[in-house]
N, C-alpha and C positions, 0 to 999 in steps of 0.2 A: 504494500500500500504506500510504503513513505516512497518507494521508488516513483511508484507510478504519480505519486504529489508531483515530486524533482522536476520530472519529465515536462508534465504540464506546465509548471514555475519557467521552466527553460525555453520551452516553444515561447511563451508570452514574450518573453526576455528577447528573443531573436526576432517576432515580428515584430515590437515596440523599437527596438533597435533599426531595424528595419526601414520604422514609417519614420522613424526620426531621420534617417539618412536623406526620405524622401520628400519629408518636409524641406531638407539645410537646403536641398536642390542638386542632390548628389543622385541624378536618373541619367538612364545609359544616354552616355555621350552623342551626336550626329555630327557629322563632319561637313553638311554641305554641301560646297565645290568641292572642297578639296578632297584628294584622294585618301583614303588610309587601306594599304597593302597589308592583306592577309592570306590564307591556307595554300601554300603553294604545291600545286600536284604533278608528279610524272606520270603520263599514262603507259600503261604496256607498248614497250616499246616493237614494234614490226621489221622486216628485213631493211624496207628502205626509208623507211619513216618516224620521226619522235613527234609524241604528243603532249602539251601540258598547257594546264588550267592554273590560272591564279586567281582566286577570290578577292574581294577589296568593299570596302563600305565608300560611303560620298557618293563623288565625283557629281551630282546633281546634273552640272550644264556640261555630263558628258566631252570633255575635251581632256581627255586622261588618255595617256599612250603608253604604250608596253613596247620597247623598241629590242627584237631579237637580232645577236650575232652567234654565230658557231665557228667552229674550227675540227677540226683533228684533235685527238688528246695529245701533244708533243708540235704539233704546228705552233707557229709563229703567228701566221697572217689572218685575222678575223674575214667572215665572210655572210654578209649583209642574209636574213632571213625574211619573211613578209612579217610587219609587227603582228604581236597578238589580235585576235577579232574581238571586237567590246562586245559588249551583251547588257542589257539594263534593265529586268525585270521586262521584254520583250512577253506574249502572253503567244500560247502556241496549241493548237489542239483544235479539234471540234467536231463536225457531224463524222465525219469517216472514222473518229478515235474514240469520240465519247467522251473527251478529256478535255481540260482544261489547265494549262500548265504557266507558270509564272516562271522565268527564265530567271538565276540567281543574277545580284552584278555581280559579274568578272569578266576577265581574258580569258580566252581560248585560241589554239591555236598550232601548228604542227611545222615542223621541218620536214623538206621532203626530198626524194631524190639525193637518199645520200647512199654506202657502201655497206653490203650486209658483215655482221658480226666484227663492228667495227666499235671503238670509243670514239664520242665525243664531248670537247667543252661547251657547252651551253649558256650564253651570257642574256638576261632578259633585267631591263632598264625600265622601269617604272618614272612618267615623268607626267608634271601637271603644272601649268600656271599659277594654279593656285596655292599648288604646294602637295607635298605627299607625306605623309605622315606612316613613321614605320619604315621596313625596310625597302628599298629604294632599286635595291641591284642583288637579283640572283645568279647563283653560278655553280653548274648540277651537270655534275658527269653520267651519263648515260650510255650501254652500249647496244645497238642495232642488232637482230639476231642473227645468229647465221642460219642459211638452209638446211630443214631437216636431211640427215643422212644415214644411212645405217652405221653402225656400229662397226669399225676392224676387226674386233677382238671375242664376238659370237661364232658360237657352231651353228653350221646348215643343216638345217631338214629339208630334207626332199620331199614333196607330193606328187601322187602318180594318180590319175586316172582309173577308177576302179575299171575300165576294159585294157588296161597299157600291158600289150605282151614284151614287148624289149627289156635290155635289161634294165638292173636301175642303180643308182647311185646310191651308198649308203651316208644315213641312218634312211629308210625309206617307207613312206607311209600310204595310205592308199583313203584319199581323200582330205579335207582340209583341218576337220575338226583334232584328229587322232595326233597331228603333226602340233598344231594350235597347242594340245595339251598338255603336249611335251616340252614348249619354247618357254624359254628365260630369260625378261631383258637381256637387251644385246643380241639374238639370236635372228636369223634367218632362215625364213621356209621361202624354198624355192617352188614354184610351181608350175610343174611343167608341161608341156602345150597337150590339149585336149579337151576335152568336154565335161565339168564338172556340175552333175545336177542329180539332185534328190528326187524321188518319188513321197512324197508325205503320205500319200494315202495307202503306202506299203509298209508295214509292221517292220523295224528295226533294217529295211533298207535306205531311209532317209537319214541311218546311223551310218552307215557301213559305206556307201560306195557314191554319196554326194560331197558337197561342201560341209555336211555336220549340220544338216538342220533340225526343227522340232517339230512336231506334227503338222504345223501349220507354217511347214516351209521357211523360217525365220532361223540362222543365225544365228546365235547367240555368242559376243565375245564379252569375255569377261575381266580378262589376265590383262595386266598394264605394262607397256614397259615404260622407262624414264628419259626425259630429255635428251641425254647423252646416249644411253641406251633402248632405243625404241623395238619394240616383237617387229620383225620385218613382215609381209606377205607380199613378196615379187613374183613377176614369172619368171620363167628359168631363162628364156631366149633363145627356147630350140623351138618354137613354132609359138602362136594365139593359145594364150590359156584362158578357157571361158569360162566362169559360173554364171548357169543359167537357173533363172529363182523357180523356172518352172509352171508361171504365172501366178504366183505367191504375192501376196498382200504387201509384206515386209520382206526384204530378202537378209541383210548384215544390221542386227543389234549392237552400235556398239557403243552406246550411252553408259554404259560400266567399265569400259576401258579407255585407261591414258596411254598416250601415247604408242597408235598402230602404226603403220605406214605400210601403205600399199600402194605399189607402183607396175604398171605393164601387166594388166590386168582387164580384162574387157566382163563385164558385166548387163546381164541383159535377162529382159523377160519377168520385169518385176513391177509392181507398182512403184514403191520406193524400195529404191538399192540399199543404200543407207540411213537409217535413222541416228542421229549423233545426240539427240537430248530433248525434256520434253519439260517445255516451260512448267515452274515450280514444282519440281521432280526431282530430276536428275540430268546430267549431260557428261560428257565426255572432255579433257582438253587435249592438246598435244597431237589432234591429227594430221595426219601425213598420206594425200591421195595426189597422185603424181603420174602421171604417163598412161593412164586407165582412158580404158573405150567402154562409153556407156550408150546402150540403145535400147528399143523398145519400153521405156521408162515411165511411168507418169512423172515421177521426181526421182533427180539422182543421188542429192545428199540433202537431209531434211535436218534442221536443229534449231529448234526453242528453247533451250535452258539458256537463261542470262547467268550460269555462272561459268560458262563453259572460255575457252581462252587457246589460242594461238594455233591454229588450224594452217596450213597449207595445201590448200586446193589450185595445183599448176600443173597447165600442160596436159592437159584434158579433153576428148571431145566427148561431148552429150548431145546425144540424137533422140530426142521426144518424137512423140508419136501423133502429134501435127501434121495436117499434111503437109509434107515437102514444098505442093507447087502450087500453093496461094496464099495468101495472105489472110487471116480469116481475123475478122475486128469483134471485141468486145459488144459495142452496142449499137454501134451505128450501122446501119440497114445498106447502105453505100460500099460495108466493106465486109459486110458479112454474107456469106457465099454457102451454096452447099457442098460440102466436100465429093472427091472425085470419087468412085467406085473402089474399094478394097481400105478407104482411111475412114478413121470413125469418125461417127456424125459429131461431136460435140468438140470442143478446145479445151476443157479440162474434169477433172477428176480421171478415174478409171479408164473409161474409155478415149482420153486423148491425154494431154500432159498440162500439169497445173505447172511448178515451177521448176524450175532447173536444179538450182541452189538455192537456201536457205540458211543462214548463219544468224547468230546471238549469242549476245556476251560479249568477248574484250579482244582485240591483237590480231583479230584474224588476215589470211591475207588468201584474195584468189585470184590468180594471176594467170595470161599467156591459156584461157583456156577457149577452146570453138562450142561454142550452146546453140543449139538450133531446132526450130519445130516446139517451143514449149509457149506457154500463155505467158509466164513472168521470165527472165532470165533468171539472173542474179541480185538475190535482194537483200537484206537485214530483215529479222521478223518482226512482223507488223503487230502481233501481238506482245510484244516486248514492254507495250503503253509505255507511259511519263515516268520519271524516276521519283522516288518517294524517299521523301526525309527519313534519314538512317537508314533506307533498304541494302541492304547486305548485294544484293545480285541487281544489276545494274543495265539500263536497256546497253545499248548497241554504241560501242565509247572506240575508236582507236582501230579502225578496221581500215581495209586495204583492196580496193578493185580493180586492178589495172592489169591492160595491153589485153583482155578478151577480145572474142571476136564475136556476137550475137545476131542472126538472125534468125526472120518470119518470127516474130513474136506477136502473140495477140493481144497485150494489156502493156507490159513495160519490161522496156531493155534491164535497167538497173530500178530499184528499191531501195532508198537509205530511209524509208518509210519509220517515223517512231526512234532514229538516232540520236544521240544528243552532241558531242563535243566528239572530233576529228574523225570523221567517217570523208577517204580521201578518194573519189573515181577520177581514175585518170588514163587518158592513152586509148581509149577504147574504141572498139567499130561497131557502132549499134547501125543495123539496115533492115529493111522489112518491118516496120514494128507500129500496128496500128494506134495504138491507144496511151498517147501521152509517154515518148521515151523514156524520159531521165524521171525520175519519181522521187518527189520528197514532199512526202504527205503523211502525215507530217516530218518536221524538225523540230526537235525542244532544246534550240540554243546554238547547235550546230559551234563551228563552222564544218557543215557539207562542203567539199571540197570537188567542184566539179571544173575539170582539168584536161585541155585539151583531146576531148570527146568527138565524135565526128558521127552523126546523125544524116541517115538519107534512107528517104522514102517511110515519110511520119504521117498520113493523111488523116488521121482521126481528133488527131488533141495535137498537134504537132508536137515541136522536144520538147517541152516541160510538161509535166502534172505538179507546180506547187501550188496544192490541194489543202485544204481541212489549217490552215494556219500554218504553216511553216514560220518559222524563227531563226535566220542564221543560214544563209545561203550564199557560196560565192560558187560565180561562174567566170572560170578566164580560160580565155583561149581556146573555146570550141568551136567545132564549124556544124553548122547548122543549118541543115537543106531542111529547114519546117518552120514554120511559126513560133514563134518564143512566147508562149500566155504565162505569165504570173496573175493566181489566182481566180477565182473561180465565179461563174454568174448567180449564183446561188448566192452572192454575198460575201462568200471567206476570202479574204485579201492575204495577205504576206507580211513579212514585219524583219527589216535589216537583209535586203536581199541586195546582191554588187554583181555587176556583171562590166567586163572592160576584156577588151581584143579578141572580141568575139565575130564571127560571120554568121548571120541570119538571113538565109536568103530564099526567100517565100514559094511554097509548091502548090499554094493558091487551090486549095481541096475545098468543094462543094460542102464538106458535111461539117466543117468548122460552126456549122447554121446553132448547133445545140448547147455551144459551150463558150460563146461568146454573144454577147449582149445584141441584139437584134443588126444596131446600125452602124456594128462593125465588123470587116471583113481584113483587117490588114496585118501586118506583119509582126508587130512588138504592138502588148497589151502588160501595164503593169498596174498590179490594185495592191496598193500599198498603206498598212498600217501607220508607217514610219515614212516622217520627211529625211530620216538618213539612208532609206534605200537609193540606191545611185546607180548609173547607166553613164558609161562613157569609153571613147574611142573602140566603139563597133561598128562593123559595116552590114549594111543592109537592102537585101534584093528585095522592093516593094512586091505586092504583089499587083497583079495587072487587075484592071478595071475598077481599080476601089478610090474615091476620095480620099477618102481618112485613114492613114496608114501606122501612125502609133498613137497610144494612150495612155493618161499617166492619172493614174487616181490615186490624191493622197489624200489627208488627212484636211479637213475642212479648216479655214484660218489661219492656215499657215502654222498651224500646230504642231508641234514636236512630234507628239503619238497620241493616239486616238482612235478605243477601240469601241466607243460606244455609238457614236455620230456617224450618216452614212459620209464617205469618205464623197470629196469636191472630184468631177469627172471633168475632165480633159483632152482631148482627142485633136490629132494636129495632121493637116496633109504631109509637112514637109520636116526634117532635123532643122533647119533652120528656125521653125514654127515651136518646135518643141523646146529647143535650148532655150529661146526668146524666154520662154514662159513659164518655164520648170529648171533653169538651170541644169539640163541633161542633155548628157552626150550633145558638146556640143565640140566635140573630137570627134563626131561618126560622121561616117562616109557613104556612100552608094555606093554599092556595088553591082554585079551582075554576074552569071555563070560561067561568063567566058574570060573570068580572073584564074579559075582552076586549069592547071593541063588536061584535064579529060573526064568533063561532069557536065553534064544535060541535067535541065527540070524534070524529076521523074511524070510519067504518063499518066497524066489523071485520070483520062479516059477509061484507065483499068488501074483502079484501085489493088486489084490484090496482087497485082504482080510481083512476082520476085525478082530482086537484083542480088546482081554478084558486083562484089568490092574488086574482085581482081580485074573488072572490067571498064573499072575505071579509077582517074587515076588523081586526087584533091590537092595533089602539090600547086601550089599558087606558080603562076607563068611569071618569072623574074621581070620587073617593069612592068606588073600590075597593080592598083591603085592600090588595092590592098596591102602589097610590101611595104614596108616599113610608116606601115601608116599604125603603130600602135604602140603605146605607153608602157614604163621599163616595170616590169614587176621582180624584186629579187628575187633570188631563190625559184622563181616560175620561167620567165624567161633568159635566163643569165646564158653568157653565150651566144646572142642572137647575132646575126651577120646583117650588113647593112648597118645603115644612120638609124634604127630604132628598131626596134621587134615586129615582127608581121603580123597581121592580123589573122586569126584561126587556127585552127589543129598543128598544122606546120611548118615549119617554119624554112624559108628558101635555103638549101647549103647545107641542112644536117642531115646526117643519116637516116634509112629507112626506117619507119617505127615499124616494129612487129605487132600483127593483130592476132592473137590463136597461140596453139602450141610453137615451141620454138623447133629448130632442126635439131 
């Protein structure tokens, strides 16, 4: 009893102290302008990328900068980075998400195109007019991963073919699972050319003489191996080693093991090949899928767990079960077709392919891989929603999409859908793809890193879907045979979206009718929350027959932000017209088709047609308007030839990019 008095005595004692503190006028401090610098974060670092977020209080009138330099660890010479992206309580979410998300204040923001499993020094410079309060100047060693490999110092197992009469190599096992249960970090099973497929609906032959499935055709891996030493499953390299799932629902569970690697391995005949995690569950991290043919697929690698991390998916092709030879679109009636005779009727679930890839969680990186024939390519899961104060598992932070090659898709090239801070596409060949390419619907805070991209033959939504509120958007240096729409008629606009040394040059599609506001048909449409989204030094192919070729909706009164008011609408014939009035791109240029070496207006007249990339060719024709008509970005364009950077995908003088697997 006399304790529990104390107790009481005490609590009083502490809130009367308390309120006195709150009377003298000792409540949490506010900074104002000026900045005060706090929680400094690295995120998982990827092979050629660093990511990190700095938190900070103030800054009110937003004129706060974060200015990044890097080097080598052992270098001398500093080397200019893009500064961190602001972020200010920006509000991001809505009908597609169901959310509603308030963006922290901080920086964000990535280094990129740097050396895998490398050190570097990281210098990040907090600076404010007003003053910054707190630490000023960080300096954080980080190193780059290198590419997953096997192991030197494992033993091989052998798998054979339960029909293989030759001889065999020893230790030697006769299908996947028996070798599987023998392996020990560090080890390789090799697997060698033939046909490996279970019968489920046979008693204890779905044990014996397939890949090691379970009744229901699935898979199961369980045994991990570790970073340095990862369980291999190769083929061997005497012939195509197949596992066929047999038309199995699930084919390879491997959401309970870390770190597999599987490479030179063709995979088919499944709904999903892979499942890697299943949002608030379980997931896998440490995968490794590399030099694999996958077809007849609905999905090739499926994974919803936000706690999953560091994946490598390169050097790939994935053939969904789309038709091949048309284009088939989502909603619009213009582009939706009936398939040919022997392809299923529908574009996703079971009977045709829903997505290619699917990743969640942190580090990932998929690269140099061919997707073709699916609804979605390569996305971040949409289901991942908003991040939540103290949530342990975190949407989609530090991820890595570049040099694929994707076509005939029916909804969207890429997905950084529900990302939040450095999710980086870059390099890539999106062609054939009805319904809104590049997709970020949403973003909560981003910076989405959209990177020298190259989009042809987009007729439905042209290259953007920034859908449902995006937050944190940058576009540089893509080329863009479609329409650029930020934002959507429905009402939902965008909020801190930049777009500079881009080519937009208009394919002028009839069915744009549904998704843009009645009395406009033109090339660049931006609805913007924020009077700090910006547009500058891009070129632009109008499109033919329209007045009014861009639009710029912001925020009503010349207001900062502004998510309650309908935003002031704007529509201009000319860039002339636009800069006058919005202070935008008034560095952009005209252009036209005959700036590229060998690119025509795709054929409206037949929406679903398919194109091939190798038949034509986007390099700008040296002493086209477009060369050296664009603004120096560091770290993004560094290296450029010529009096200034060129405008689009790429750039006159450098090397060929690779789109797909590599040689």
């Amino acid at each position: 009893m006399k304790n529990k008095k104390s107790i009481v005595i005490s609590s009083v004692l502490i809130f009367l102290l308390g309120l006195s503190s709150f009377v003298a006028g000792t409540v949490p401090e506010t900074y104002g302008n000026k900045v005060k610098a706090g929680e400094f974060v690295v995120e998982p670092p990827t092979l050629i990328c660093l990511g990190f977020e700095w938190r900070i209080d103030g800054d009110d009138n937003r004129n706060a900068t974060a200015d990044v330099h890097f080097r080598k660890k052992g270098d001398t010479a500093w080397k200019e980075a893009q500064p961190l992206f602001r972020q200010q309580r920006e509000q991001a979410g809505g009908d597609a998400t169901i959310q509603d998300y308030v963006i922290p204040n901080m920086f964000a923001g990535s280094i990129m195109d740097l050396e895998p499993d490398t050190e570097y020094e990281c210098k990040f410079q907090m600076l404010d007019p007003d003053g910054v309060i707190g630490t000023k100047q960080k300096i954080v060693y980080v190193r780059t991963r290198p590419e997953p490999k096997p192991f030197a110092g494992g033993k091989t197992l052998h798998v054979y073919p339960s029909d293989y009469k030759g001889s065999k190599e020893k230790p030697a096992f006769v299908g996947l699972k028996s070798a599987y249960e023998e392996a020990e970090p560090g080890d390789i099973i090799l697997v060698h050319a033939g046909l490996y497929q279970s019968d489920r609906t046979k008693y204890l032959d779905y044990l014996r003489k397939g890949v090691g499935s379970d009744v229901f055709g699935t898979s199961r891996l369980t045994k991990s191996g570790t970073a340095e030493k990862p369980i291999v499953i190769k083929g061997a390299g005497d012939g195509e080693a197949i596992f066929d799932g047999n038309a199995c629902s699930l084919f390879f569970d491997v959401m309970g093991a870390n770190y597999l690697y599987f490479e030179g391995i063709t995979f088919r005949n499944a709904d999903v090949a892979f499942l890697t995690g299943l949002k608030n569950v379980a997931g896998c991290s440490g995968l490794t899928i590399k030099k694999c043919r996958f077809e007849n697929v609905a999905e090739a690698i499926r994974g919803t767990y936000q706690g999953s991390k560091n994946y490598y998916i390169a050097d790939n092709v994935i053939i969904g079960r789309n038709n091949p030879t048309r284009l088939l679109g989502m909603i619009s009636r213009e582009v939706r077709y009936d398939t040919q005779p022997g392809y299923p009727p529908s574009i996703g679930g079971p009977n045709g392919s829903n997505n290619a890839i699917t990743v969640a969680g942190q580090g990932h990186v998929v690269c140099y891989n061919y997707v073709a024939n699916f609804f979605d390519g390569i996305n971040t899961n949409q289901s991942s929603g908003a991040p939540v104060e103290g949530q342990v598992l975190l949407p989609p932070i530090a991820i890595d999409f570049y040099n694929n090659y994707i076509s005939n898709i029916s909804d969207n090239c890429f997905e950084t859908d529900c990302s939040t801070q450095n999710v980086r596409v870059m390099r890539n060949m999106c062609i054939n793809n009805a319904h809104g390419t590049l997709s970020s619907q949403p973003v909560y805070g981003g910076p989405v890193y959209w990177i020298r991209n190259i989009v042809y033959h987009a007729p439905d939504r042209g290259a953007l879907k920034l859908y449902a509120r995006p937050a944190g958007v940058i576009l540089y240096h893509n080329t863009f045979c479609a329409e650029a729409i930020v934002g959507q008629p429905s009402g939902l606009g965008a909020s801190n979206i930049h777009f500079r040394n881009n080519l937009i040059l208009g394919e002028n599609p009839g069915s744009m009718v549904n998704y843009l506001p009645k009395d406009f048909r033109g090339i660049f449409y931006m609805d913007t929350y924020t009077s700090y989204s910006t547009a500058d030094y891009d070129g632009f192919r109008p499109n033919e027959g329209q007045d009014m070729q861009f639009a710029w909706n912001s925020p009503a009164g010349g207001a900062r932000v502004d998510y309650k008011n309908p935003r002031e609408v704007h529509v201009f014939k000319t860039l002339k017209d636009l800069c006058a009035a919005t202070g935008q791109e008034c560095h952009g240029i005209l252009v036209d088709y005959d700036i590229f070496q060998n690119v025509k207006k795709a054929d409206m007249a037949d929406f679903s047609k398919i194109y091939d990339a190798k038949d034509m060719d986007f390099r700008l024709k040296p002493g086209s308007v477009a060369v050296d008509a664009g603004c120096i970005l560091p770290n993004i364009n560094d290296g450029f030839t010529g009096k200034a950077p060129d405008l689009g995908a790429l750039e006159v003088g450098q090397p060929a990019t690779i789109y797909g697997p590599r040689p």
